[in-house]
N, C-alpha and C positions, 0 to 999 in steps of 0.2 A: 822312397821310390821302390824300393827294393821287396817290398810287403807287396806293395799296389803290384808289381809285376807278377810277383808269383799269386794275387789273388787271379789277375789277369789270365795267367797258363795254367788255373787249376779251373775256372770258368769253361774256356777251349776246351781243359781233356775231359770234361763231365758232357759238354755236346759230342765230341765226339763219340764217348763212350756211348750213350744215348743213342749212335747210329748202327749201334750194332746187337745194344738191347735195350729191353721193353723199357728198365729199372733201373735204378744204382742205389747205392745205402753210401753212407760215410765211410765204412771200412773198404766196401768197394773201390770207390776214388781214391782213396787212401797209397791201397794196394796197387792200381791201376798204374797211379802218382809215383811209386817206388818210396813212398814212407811209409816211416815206422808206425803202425797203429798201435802200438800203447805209448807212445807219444804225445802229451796234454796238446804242445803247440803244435804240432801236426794236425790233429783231431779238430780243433778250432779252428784252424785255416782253411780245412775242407768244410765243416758247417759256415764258413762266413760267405765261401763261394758260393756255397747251395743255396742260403738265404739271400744270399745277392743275388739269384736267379730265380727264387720264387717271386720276389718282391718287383721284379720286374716281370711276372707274368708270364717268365720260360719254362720253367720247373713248378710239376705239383706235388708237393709234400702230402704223403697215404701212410697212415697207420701212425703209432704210438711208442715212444718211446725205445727202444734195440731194435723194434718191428718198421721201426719208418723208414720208407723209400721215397725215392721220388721217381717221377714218369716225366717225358714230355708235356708238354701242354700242345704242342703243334701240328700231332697230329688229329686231333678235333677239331683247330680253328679255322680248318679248313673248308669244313663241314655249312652247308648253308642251314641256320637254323630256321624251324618251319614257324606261321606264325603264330601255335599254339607252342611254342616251345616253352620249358617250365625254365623259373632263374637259373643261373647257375650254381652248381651242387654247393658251394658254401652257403647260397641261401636259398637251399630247396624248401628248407622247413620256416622261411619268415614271409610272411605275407607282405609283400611291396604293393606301394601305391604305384601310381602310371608314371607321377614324376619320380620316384625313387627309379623305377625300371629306365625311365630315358638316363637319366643320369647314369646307372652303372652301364647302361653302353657305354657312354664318354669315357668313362675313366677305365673301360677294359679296352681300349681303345691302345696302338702302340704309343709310346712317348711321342716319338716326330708326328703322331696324329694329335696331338695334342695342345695348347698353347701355353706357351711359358707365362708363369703370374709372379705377381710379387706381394707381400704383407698387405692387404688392407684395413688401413686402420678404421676407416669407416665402418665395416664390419662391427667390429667391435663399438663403437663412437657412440653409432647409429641404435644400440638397443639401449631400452628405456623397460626398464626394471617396471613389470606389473601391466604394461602396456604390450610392452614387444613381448612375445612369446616363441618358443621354438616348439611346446608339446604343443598340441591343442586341445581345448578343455575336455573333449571325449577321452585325452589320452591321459591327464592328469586327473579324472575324474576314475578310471579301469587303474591306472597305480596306485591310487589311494587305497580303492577296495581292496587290491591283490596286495599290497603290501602292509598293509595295515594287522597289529596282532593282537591287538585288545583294545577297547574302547577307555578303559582306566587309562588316567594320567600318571606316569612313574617318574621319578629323575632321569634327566636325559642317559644314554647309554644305557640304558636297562637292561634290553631286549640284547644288544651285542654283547655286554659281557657272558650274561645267560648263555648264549650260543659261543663263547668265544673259541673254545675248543677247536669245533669246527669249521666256523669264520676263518682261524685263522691258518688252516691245510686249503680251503676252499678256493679263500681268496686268491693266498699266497701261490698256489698250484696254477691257478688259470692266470693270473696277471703274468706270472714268467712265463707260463707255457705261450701266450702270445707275443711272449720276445721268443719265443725260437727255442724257448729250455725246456730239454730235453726226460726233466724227471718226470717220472710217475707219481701220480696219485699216492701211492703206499711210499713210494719212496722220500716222497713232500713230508709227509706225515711222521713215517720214522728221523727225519733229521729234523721235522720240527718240536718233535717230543722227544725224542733220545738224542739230538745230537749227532747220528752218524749217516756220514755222506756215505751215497751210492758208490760201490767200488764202479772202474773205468770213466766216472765222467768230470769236464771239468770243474775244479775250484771255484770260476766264477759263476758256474751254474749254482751251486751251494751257498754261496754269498746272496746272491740275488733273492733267492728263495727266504735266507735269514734275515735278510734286510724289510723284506716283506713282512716279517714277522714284528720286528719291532717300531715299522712305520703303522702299522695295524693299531698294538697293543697303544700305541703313541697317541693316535685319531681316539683311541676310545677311550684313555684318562683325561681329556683334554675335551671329552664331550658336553661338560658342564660350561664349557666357557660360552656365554653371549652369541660373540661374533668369531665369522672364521676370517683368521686374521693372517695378514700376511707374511708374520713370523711364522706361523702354523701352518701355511704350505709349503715356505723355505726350509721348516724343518723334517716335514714330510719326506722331501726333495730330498735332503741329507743325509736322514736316514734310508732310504732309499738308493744314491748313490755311493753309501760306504764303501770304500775300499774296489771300486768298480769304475774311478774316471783316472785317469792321468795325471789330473793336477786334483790333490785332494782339497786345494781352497776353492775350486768348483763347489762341492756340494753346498746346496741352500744359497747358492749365489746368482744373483741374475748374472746371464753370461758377458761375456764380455769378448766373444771371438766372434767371426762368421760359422756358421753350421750349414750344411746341405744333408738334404732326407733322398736316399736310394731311393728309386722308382715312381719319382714326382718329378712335375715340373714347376712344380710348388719352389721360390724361394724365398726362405726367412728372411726377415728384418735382421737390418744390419748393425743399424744407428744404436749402441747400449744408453743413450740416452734417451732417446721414446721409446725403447724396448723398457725400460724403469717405467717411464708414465703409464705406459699402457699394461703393463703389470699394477701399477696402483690402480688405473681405473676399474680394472678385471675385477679387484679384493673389493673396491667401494661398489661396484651394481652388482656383483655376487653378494651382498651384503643386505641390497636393497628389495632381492627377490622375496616373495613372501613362500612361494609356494615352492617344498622342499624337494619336488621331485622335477622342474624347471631350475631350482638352484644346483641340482647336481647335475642335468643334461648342459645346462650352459660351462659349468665347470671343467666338462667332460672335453665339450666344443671348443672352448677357447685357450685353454692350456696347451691343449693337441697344437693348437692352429696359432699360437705365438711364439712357440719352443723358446719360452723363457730363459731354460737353462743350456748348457753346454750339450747335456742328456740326458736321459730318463726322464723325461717327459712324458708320456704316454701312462707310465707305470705311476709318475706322480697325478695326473688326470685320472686316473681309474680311483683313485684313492682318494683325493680330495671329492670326490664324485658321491664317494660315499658317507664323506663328513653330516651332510645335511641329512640323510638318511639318517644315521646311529645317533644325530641329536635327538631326533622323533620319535625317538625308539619304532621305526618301520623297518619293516625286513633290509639284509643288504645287497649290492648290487655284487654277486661273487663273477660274474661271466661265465657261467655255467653253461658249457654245450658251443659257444662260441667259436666259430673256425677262425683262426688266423686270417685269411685271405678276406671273409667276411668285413673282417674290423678295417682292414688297411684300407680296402676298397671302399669302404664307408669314410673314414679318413679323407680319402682323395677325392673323396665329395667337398668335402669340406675347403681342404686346401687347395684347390682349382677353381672351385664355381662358387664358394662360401656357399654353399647348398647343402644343409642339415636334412634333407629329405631321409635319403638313405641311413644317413646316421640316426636320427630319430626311430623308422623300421628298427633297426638293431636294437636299438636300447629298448623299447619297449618291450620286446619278443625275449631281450635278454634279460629284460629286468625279470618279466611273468617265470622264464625258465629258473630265475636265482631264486626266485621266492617258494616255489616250490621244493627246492631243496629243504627251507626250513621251515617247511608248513607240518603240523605235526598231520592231517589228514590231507590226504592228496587234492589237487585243484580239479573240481570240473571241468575244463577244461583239457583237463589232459587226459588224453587215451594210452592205453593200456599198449607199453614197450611189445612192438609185434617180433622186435629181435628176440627180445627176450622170450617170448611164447615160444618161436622156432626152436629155439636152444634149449631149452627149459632144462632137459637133462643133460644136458654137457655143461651147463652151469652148474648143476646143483652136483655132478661126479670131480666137477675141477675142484670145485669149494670142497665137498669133502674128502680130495686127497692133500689138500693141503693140509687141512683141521689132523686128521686119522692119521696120514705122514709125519705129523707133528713136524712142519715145517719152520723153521727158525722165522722171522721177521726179515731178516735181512737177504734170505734165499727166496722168499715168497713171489716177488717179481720174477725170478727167474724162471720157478715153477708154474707159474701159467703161463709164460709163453712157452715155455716146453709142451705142455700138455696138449695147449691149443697148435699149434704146427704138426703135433703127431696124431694131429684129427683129419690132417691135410682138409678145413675146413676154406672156402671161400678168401681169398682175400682179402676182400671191400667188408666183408663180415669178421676176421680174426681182429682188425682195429678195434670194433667197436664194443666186441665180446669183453676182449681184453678189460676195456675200459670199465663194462656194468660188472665183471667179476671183481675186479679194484671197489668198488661202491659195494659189494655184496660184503665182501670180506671187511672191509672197514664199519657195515653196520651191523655186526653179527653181534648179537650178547645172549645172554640165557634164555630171555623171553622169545627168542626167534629164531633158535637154533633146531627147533625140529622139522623146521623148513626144510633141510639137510640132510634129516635123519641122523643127525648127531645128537649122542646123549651131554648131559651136563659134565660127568667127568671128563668125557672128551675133550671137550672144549675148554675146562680147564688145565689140563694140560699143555695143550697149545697154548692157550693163552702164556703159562710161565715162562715160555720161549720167549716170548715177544721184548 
């Protein structure tokens, strides 16, 4: 009770504080709060109330990593929007059908506007493997092409281990970063190859991240199996929740408590005895699907929308999502570019209306953007980053004082946001800088370093740092 209160009076002093500025950060509330910010449980107490306030649609989470703030949301929803008005900014850049737009009204809608549901199992009951569909053939016919990397048959896992390096900073980085984890790009990267966590952030931010890593490496030695079987999610599951639930006979176990999901009106199944059934049915029509990119959307959809486990659901549906993927050796699904807000509110299509409309939009738009990641020539489709054009020389002067600075690996985070603040650049623009310099600096090697105007010794120099 005692948690719940003070998540309750640090909720309070974030609106208030909000009444008197634009902004607050974590340390901000912190301070406000009269705690200690180098404090682990302090510091998590204040991210659990901000995330309990984005997730109800009070607070919007801007920028990246030390740089993230959050705003009201209330002073725009005030606003009558006009009838050409474009989606809302989490999905300025996916193309919505007319049911996916009806639908995120509803569910951007208050909770009390809302109506309370519960499990339907029908849902689930009701699809018929090769019959029922959630893509539609136009859209499973564009992820074939777009995912597809070679026409040659390989043993399964091919293509992922090939790429697994960076599959697994990619994945690993956007699966947490839409729980609310806090690490950077470089910083995913250095504690998934060296080992060393970001000074100031929490321990379970760090876990989470490494748990990604060895549910990863798990799904891709396990690619030659037949079927995906329902040890193979519960141990996904497990690895995934190490050292991250309460009770550690949780992981890899169907639950056995009640659970309630922040900022739904969505309530899970209660019964652990048809939460078992409907978990076996799940593994046998996931089984029965033929087609590999329908076997991973319904994966995606019904994991979400059964909460199996106690937790980590979400991070477990992302992951098994991509099972059927890396057997095909077809590109994988990393959620690249994906706003938080985006996913959730596609979620609550889900868990309100069992309406995949919106969730489908996401996946599609998020599969196209994850493949592009590992296409070695860029996709037609994509146009040419006009951030990036803007900036063109404050990118290419940030990259090379880190490279010429000979900047440590472990300081490198630090050093662009320094650099970028003392540009007194844009706001809505330093997020996103930040983020394409993270991707510059992580693809830099000999053959592309004159981009820069760095010579080879330079570069290796820095490199030795690393």
């Amino acid at each position: 009770m005692a948690e719940k209160k003070k998540k309750t009076d640090l909720e309070a002093l974030v609106l208030n504080l909000l009444k008197e500025t634009p902004e607050i950060s974590v340390a901000s509330v912190a301070q406000a709060a009269g705690l200690s910010k180098s404090d682990e449980g302090n510091r998590k107490a204040v991210r659990r109330a901000l995330a309990a306030l984005v997730a109800r649609g009070v607070l919007e989470a801007k920028g990246a990593a030390r740089a993230r703030v959050y705003v009201s949301t209330r002073g725009s929803a005030t606003k009558a929007p006009s009838p050409q008005a474009e989606p809302p900014k989490p999905f300025k850049d996916i193309l919505l059908s007319q049911v996916s737009e009806t639908l995120l009204k509803y569910v951007s809608q208050s909770l009390q506007a809302r109506t309370p549901v519960g499990y339907d199992q029908n849902f689930l009951r009701s699809y018929e493997p090769n019959r029922t569909f959630y893509l539609t053939a136009t859209n499973r016919t564009e992820l074939l092409k777009t995912g597809t990397v070679e026409s040659r048959v390989r043993p399964a896992g091919t293509y992922a281990r090939n790429i697994l390096n960076r599959l697994l900073i990619d994945l690993s980085w956007n699966s947490s970063r839409l729980e609310g984890n806090t690490y950077s790009l470089l910083e995913t990267k250095r504690l998934i190859e060296l080992g060393e966590n970001a000074a100031g952030k929490d321990a379970a931010e760090a876990q989470m991240i490494l748990n990604h890593k060895g549910a990863i490496e798990y799904v891709i030695e396990s690619a030659a199996e037949t079927e995906i079987s329902s040890h193979e999610i519960r141990s996904v599951h497990a690895l995934l929740s190490e050292n991250l639930l309460g009770d550690p006979g949780a992981s890899g176990r169907i639950r056995q408590i009640v659970v309630g999901i922040a900022g739904t009106v969505y309530l899970p199944l209660e019964n652990t005895h048809i939460l078992e059934e409907c978990f076996r049915i799940f593994v046998e029509k996931l089984n029965r699907i033929e087609d590999p990119f329908e076997q991973s959307f319904f994966s995606l959809v019904h994991l979400s929308y059964m909460q199996a486990f106690e937790d980590v659901n979400k991070r477990t549906s992302r992951l098994v999502a991509n099972i059927p993927l890396i057997k095909k050796n077809l590109k994988p699904l990393s959620f690249t570019d994906v706003e938080p807000e985006a996913y959730i509110k596609s979620l609550l299509g889900v868990y309100e209306k069992n309406d995949v409309s919106l969730f489908r939009d996401l996946y599609v738009w998020a599969y196209t953007r994850s493949s592009q990641r590992y296409s070695a020539i860029q996709q037609t489709m994509g146009e040419p980053n006009l951030l990036k054009l803007k900036y063109r020389s404050e990118i290419q002067d940030i990259v090379r004082a880190v490279i010429l600075e000979k900047i440590p690996g472990a300081q490198v985070v630090g050093k662009i946001e320094g650099l970028l603040l003392a540009r007194n650049l844009p706001e809505t623009d330093r997020a996103e800088l930040f983020k394409l310099i993270e991707t510059e600096i992580l693809s830099l090697h000999d053959g592309n370093i004159a981009r820069f105007k760095i010579r080879p010794s330079e570069f290796q120099e820095w490199k030795g740092l690393q």
